[in-house]
Structure formats: C-alpha cells, structure tokens
C-alpha positions in Angstrom: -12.0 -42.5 -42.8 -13.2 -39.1 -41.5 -16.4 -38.5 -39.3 -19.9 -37.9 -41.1 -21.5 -36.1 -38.4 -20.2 -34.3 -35.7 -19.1 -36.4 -32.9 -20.5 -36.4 -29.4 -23.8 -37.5 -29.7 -25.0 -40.4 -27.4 -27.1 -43.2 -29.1 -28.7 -45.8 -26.8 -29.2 -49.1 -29.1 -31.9 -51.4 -27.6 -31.7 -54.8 -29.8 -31.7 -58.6 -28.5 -29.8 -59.6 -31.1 -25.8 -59.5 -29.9 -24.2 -59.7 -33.3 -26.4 -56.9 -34.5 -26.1 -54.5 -31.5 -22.2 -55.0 -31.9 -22.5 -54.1 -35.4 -24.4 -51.2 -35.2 -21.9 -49.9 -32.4 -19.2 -50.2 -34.4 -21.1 -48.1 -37.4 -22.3 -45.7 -35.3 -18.9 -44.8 -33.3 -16.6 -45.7 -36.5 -18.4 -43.7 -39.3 -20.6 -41.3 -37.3 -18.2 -40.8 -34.0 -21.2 -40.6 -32.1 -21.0 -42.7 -28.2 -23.1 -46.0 -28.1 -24.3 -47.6 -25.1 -26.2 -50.9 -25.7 -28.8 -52.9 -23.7 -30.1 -56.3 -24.6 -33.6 -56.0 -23.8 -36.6 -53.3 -23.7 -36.5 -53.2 -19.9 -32.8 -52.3 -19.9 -32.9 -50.2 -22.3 -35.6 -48.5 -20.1 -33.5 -48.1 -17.0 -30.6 -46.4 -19.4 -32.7 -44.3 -21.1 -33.2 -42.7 -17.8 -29.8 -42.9 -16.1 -28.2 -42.0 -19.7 -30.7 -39.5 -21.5 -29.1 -40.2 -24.7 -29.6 -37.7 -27.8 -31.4 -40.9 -29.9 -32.7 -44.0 -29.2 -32.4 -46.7 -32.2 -34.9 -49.4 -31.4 -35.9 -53.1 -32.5 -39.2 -53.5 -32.8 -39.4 -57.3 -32.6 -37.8 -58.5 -29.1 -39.0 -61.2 -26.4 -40.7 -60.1 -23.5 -41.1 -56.7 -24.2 -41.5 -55.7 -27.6 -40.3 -52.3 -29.2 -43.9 -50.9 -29.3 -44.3 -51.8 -25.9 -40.9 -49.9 -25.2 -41.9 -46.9 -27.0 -45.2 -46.3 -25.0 -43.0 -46.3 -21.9 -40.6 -44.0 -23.1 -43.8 -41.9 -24.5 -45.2 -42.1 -21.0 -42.4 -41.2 -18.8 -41.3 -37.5 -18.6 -38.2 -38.3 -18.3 -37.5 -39.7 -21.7 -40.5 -38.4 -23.6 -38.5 -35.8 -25.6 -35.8 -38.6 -26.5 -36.1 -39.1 -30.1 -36.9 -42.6 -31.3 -35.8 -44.3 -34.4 -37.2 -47.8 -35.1 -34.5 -50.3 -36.8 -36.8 -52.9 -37.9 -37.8 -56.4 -39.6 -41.3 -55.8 -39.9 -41.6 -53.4 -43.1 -45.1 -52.3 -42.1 -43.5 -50.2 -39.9 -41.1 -48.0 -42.1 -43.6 -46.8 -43.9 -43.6 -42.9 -43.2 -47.5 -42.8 -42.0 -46.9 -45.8 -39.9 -44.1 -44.5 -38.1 -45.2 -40.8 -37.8 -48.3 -42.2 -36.2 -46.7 -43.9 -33.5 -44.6 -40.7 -32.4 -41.3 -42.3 -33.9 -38.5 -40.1 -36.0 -38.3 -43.1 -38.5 -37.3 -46.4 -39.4 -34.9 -48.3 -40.8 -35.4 -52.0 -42.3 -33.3 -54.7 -41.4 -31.3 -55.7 -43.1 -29.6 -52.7 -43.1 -26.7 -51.1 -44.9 -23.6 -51.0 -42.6 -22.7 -47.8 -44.6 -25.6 -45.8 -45.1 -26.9 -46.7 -41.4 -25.4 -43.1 -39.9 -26.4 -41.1 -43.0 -30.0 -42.3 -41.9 -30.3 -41.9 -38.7 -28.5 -38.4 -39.2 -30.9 -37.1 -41.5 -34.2 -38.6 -39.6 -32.9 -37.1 -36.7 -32.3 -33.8 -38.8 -28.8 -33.8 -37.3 -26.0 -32.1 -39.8 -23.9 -34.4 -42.5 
C-alpha cells in the first residue's frame, strides 16, 4: 500500500494505554509514513515534546496522574511547544465536538474507538496537511 500523505512528518503519541499507542504507531508510520515516537504518560510526553518538537501531537485525554487537559495547558504554557499542533484522540465525546475543542486551543479530535483506516486521513486533514 502506497503513502497517503507525504512522509516525514514527526507525530509524538501520548496515550497510557500500550496496545493502543502500538496501534496507532503502526497506522501512522504504515499508511501515513509519518515518524512516531510514543510516551506512556503526560509527563513524558512533556519532556519529548521539548527534546523532539514534533510536527503534531495526538493526545489522550483520559490518563492517570496527569490528564490530557492538564497536558495541554503545559504545552499551551511553554514557548517551547506552544506552536505544536494538538489533536485530542479521545473517549470522552464531549470533547470532539468542534466548539469544545476549538475552545480549548486543540486542532481536533478524534473518538475512540477509532478507525484503524481513516485514523491518518483525520489527522491529515485536521492538521490541514496534503492527502
């Protein structure tokens, strides 16, 4: 199968979920060809976002000691990674509704459970990258 997107882009996946971060880095990097790098909590996922500036940052919103909101407004906060788009990947469907998202500074959201094969198409066109 041929690339969606054009490759090269670097997605940091925060998620505490291990099935789900392996699944998403095999969607990403199989059908998008974009890089993945993965961290298993919002504090990691803090330190890489600042050693790595990635192009995107997919997030989980629900996640034990620090939540994605909580992760967000750190990211907001910090210079650094301020101009890193976010993308929320989410159980809580409050959340990917358009005015809820857009009011928290976020480029969208995606519910979970996702769809393995739509996943890059999504992020793609949140992110208005080119199909």
């Amino acid at each position: 199968m041929t690339n969606l997107v054009t490759p090269g882009k670097q997605i940091l996946f925060i998620d505490d979920e291990s099935n789900i971060r392996q699944i998403v880095k095999i969607c990403l990097e199989t059908l998008g060809g974009w890089n993945v790098s993965l961290a298993a909590s919002g504090q990691e996922g803090l330190v890489k976002a600042v050693s790595e500036k990635p192009d995107a940052i997919l997030l989980d919103v629900m996640m034990p000691d620090m939540d994605g909101l909580a992760v967000l407004q750190q990211l907001q906060a910090n210079p650094v990674t301020q101009p890193i788009p976010v993308i929320f990947l989410t159980a809580r469907r409050s959340l990917t509704e358009p005015h809820r998202f857009q009011a928290l500074g976020v480029k969208g959201a995606i519910a979970k459970p996702f769809d393995s094969l739509t996943l890059v198409p999504q992020i793609a066109h949140a992110l208005g990258w080119n199909l």
